[in-house]
Backbone bond lengths (Angstrom), bond angles and torsions (degrees), N, CA, C in turn:
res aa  C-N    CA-C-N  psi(-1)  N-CA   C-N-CA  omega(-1)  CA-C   N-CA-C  phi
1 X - - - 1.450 - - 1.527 109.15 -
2 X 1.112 118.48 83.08 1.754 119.91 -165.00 1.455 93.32 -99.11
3 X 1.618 89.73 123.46 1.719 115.52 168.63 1.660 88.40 92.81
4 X 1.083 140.00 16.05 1.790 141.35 161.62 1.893 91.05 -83.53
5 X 1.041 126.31 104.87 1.578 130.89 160.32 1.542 110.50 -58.73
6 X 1.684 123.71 -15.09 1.092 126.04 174.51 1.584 112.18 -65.03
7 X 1.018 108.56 -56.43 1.461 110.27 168.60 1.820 135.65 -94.31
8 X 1.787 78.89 52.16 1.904 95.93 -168.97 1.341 92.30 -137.72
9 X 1.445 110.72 99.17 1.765 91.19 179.39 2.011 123.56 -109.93
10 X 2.187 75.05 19.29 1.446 88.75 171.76 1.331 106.28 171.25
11 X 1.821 131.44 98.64 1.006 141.17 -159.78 1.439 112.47 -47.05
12 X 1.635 131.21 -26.54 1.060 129.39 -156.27 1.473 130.56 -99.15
13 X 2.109 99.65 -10.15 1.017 117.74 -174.17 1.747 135.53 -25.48
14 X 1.777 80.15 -32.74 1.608 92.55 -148.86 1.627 113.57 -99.55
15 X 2.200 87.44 3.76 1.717 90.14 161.00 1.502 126.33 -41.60
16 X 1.615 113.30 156.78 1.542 123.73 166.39 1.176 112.52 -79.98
17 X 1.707 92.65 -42.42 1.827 89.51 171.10 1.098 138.05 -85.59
18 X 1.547 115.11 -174.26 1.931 118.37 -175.86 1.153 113.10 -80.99
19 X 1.375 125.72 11.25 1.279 123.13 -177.78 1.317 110.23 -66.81
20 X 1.221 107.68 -49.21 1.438 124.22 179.61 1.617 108.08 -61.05
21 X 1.207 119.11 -12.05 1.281 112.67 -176.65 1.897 97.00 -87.53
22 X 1.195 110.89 -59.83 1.514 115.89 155.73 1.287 112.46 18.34
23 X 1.776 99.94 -96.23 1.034 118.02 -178.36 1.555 129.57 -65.34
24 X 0.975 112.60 -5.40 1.560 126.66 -175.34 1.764 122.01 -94.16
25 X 1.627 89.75 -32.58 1.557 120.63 169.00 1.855 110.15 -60.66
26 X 2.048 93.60 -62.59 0.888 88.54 -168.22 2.072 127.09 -93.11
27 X 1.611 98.64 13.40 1.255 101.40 158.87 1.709 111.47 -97.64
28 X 1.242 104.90 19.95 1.829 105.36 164.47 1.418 109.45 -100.23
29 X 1.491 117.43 -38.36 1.197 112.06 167.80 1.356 146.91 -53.92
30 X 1.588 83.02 -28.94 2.056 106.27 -165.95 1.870 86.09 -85.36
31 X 1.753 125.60 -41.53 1.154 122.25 154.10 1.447 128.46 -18.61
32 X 1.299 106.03 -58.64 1.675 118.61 -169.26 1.574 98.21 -70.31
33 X 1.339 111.48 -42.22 1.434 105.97 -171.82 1.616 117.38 -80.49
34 X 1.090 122.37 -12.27 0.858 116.79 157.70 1.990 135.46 -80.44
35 X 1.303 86.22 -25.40 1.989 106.88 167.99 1.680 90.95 -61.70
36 X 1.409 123.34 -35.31 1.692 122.26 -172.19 1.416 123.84 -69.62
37 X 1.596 90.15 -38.57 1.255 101.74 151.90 1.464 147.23 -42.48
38 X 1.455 87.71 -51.74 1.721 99.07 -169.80 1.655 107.39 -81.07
39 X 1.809 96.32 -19.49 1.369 93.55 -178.18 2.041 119.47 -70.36
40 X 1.813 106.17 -4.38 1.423 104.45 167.47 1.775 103.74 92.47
41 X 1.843 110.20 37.60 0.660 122.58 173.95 2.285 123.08 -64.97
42 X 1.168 86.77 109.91 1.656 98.95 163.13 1.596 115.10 -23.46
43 X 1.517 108.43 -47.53 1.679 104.85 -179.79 1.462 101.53 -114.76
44 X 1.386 134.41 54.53 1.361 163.03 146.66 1.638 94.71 -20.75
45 X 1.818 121.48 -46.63 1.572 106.85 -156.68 1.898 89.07 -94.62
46 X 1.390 123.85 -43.37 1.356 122.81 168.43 1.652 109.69 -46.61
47 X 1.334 98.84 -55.78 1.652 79.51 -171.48 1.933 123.02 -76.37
48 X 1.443 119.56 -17.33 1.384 106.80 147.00 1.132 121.52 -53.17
49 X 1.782 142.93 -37.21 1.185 142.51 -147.80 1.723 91.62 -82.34
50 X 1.577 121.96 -46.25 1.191 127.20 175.49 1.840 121.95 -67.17
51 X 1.623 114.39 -11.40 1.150 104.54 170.80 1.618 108.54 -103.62
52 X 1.459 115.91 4.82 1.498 115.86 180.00 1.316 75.06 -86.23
53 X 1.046 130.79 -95.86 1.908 141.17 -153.37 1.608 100.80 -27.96
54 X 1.347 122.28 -33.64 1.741 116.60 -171.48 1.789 108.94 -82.84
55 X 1.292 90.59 -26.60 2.147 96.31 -176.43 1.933 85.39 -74.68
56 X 1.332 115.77 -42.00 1.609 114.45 -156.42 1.614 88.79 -66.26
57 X 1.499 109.47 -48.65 1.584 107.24 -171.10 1.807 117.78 -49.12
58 X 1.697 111.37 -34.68 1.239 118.69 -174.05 1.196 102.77 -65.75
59 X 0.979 133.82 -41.53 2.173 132.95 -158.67 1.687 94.58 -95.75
60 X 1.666 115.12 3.90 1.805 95.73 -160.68 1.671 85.18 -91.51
61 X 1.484 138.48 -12.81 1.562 108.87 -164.79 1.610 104.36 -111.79
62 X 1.580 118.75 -10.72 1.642 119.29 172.22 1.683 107.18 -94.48
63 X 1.390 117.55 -17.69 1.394 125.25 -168.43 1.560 109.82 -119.82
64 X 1.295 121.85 -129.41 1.367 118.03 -159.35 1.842 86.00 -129.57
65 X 1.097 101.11 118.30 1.602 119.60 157.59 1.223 110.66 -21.86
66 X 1.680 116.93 110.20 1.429 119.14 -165.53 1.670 109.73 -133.11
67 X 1.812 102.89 7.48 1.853 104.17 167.51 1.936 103.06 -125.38
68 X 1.664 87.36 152.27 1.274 95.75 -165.76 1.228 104.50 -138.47
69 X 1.422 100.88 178.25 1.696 99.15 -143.02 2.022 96.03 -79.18
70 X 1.516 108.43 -6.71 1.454 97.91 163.22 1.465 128.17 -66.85
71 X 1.733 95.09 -37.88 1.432 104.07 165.26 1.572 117.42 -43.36
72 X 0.990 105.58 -44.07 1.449 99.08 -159.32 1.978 92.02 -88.79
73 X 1.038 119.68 -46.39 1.341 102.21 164.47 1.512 129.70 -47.07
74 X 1.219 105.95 -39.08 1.769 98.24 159.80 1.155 141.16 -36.69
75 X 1.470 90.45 -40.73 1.983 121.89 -144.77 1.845 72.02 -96.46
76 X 1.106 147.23 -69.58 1.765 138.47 -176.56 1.404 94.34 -42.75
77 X 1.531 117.35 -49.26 1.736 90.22 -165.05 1.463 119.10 -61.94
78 X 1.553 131.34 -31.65 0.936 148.91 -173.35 1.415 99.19 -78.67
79 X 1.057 138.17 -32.48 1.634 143.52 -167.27 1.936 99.97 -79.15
80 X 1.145 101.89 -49.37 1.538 114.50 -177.12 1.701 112.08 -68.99
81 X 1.259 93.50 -27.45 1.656 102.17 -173.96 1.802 98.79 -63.76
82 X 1.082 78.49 -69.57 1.768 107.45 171.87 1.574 102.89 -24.74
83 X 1.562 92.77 -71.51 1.803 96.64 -146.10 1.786 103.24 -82.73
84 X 1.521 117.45 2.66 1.695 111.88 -163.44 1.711 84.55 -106.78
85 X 1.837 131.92 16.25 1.259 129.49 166.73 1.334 113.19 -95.12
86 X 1.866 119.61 -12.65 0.913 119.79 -159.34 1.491 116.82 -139.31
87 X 1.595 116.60 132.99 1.554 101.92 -172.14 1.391 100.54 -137.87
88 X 1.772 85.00 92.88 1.643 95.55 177.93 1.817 107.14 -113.12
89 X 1.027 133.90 139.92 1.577 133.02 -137.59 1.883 80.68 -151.14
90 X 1.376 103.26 107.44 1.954 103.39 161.84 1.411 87.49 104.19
91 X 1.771 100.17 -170.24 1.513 100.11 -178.93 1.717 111.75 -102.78
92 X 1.643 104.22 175.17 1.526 102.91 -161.68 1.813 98.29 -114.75
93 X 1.305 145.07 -174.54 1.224 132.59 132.67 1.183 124.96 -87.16
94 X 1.612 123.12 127.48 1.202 104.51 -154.78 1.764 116.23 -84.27
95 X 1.131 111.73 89.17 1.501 116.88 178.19 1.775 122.17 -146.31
96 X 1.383 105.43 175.09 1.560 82.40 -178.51 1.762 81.53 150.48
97 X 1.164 129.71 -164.30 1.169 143.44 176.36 1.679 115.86 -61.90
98 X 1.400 107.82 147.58 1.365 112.25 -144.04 1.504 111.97 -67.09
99 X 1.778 110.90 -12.72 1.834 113.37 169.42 1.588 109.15 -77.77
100 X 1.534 94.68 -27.87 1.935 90.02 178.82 1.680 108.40 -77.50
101 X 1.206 125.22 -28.16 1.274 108.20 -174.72 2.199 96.77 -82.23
102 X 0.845 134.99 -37.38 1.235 129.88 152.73 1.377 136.36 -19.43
103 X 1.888 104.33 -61.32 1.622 95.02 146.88 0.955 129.62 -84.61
104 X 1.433 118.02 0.68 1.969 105.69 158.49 1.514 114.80 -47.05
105 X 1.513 96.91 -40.82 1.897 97.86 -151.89 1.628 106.27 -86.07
106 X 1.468 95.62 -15.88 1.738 121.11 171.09 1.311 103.05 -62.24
107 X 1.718 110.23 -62.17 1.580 94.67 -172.39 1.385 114.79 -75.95
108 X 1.348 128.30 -12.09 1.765 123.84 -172.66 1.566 78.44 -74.35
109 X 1.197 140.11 -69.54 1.743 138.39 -160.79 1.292 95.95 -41.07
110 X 1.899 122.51 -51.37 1.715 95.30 -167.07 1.597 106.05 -69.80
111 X 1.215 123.64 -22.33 1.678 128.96 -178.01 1.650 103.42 -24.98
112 X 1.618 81.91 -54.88 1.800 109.46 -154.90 1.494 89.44 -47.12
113 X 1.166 93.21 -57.14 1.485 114.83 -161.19 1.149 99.77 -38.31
114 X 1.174 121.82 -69.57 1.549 131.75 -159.98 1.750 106.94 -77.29
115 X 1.360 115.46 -9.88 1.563 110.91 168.75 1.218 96.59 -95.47
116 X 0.902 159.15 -28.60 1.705 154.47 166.61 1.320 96.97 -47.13
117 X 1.298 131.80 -44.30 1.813 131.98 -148.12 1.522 85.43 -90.41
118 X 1.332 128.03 -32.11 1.216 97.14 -177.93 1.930 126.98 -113.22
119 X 1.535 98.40 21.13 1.249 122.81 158.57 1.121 120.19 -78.16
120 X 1.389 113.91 -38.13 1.764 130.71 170.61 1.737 104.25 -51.49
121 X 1.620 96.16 -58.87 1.431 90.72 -167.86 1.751 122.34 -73.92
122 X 1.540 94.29 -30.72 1.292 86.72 157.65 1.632 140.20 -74.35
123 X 1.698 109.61 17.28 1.263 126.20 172.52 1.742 102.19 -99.61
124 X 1.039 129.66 -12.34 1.140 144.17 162.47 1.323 113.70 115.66
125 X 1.567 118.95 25.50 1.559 120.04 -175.63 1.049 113.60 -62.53
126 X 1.225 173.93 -166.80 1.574 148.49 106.05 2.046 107.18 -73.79
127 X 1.345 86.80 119.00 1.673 88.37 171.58 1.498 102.97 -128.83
128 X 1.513 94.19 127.29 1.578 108.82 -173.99 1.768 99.87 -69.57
129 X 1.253 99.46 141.33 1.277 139.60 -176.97 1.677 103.11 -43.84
130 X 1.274 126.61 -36.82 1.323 129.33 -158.25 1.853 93.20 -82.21
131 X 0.781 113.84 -29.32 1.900 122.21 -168.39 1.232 81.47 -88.66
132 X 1.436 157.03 -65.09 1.734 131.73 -166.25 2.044 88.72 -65.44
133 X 0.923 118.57 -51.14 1.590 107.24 -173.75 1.487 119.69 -49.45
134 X 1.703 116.16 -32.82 1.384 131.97 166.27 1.278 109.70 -43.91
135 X 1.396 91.08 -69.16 1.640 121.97 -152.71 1.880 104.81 -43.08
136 X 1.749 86.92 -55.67 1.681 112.52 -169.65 1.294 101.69 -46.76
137 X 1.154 97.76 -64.20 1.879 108.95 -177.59 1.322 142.87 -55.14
138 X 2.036 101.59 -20.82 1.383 104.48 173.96 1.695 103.77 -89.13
139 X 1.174 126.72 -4.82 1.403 118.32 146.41 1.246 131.35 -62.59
140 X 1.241 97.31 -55.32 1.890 105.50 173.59 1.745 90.31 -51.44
141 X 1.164 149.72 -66.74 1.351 157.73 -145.51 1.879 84.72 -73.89
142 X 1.244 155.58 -95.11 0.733 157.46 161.50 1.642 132.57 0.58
143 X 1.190 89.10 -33.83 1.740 114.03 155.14 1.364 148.71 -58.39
144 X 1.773 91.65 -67.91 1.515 97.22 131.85 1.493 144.53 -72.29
145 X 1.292 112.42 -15.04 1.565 107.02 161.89 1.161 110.41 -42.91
146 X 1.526 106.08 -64.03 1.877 127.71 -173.89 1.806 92.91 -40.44
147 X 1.187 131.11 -50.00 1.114 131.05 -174.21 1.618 124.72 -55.63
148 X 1.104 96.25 -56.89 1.730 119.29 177.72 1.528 110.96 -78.33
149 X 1.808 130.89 -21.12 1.139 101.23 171.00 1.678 106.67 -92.52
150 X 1.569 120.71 -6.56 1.352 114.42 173.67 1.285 119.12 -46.01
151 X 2.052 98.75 -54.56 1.839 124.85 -153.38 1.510 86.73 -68.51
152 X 1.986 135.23 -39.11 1.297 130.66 -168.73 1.426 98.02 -60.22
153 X 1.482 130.76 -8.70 1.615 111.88 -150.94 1.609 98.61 -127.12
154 X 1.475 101.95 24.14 1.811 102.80 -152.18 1.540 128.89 39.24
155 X 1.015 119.26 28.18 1.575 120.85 156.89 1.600 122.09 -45.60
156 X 0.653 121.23 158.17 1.666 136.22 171.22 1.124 113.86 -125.94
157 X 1.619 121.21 96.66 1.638 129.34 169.82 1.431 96.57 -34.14
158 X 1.341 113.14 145.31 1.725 127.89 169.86 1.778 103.87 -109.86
159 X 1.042 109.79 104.70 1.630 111.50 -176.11 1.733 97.04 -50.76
160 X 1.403 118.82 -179.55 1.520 138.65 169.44 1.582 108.89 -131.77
161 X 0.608 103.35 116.09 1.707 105.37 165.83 1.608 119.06 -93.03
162 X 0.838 124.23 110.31 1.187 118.06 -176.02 1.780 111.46 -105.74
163 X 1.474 102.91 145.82 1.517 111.00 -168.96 1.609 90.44 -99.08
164 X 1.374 136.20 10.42 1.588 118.37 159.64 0.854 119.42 -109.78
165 X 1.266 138.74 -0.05 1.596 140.63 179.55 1.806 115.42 -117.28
């Protein structure tokens, strides 16, 4: 049915390129954060601030550049807030109460995110520098959430030891 919008549930699908993956990635993420939401999340005003910046991140590499370097200064203040409560050193398992395992799967999605951005560019897209700096950070930011809604719930990080590193 070509030109039926009924059976278009997204004009761009049928790109070659990863752009389309981009955007597809990062409306799964802004997804997750919003399921975090509803779940009656403790950092309710951080984690909207991180699903505005992820919808802005999707339209910034096919459309007009929509994060800025305040954004990303925000996104440190909130990262530092986060991470100067917590002194976890090596890796963790990611589990714990049911909002921390949430931003686990939040931050592996922004990972994606941010390994897509630089598959793109290494396809020769040009992607401005500030969206891998986004990208990087709303994991790092996502991390410590996972951190801070455990420590709110008395959890006890479970270290990992790993036999390859």
């Amino acid at each position: 049915m070509n030109g039926n919008f009924d059976f278009i549930a997204y004009p761009f699908l049928n790109d070659k390129n990863k752009m389309v993956d981009h955007e597809i990635l990062t409306d799964k993420l802004s997804s997750t954060l919003g399921h975090i939401i509803s779940m009656g999340t403790p950092l309710e005003k951080e984690t909207w601030w991180l699903m505005d910046k992820v919808l802005h991140l999707n339209g910034s590499l096919r459309g007009k550049l929509a994060i800025s370097l305040d954004d990303l200064r925000d996104g440190q203040t909130i990262y530092h807030v986060l991470k100067d409560r917590h002194k976890v050193a090596g890796f963790i398992y990611p589990v714990g109460n049911r909002l921390a395992t949430q931003y686990h799967i939040a931050r592996c999605e922004a990972k994606i995110v941010t390994r897509n951005l630089y598959l793109i560019q290494q396809s020769g897209i040009i992607v401005p520098e500030i969206l891998l700096d986004i990208s990087n950070l709303m994991a790092n930011i996502l991390f410590v959430m996972s951190l801070e809604v455990n420590r709110l719930e008395g959890f006890e990080e479970i270290p990992f030891e790993s036999r390859s590193y």
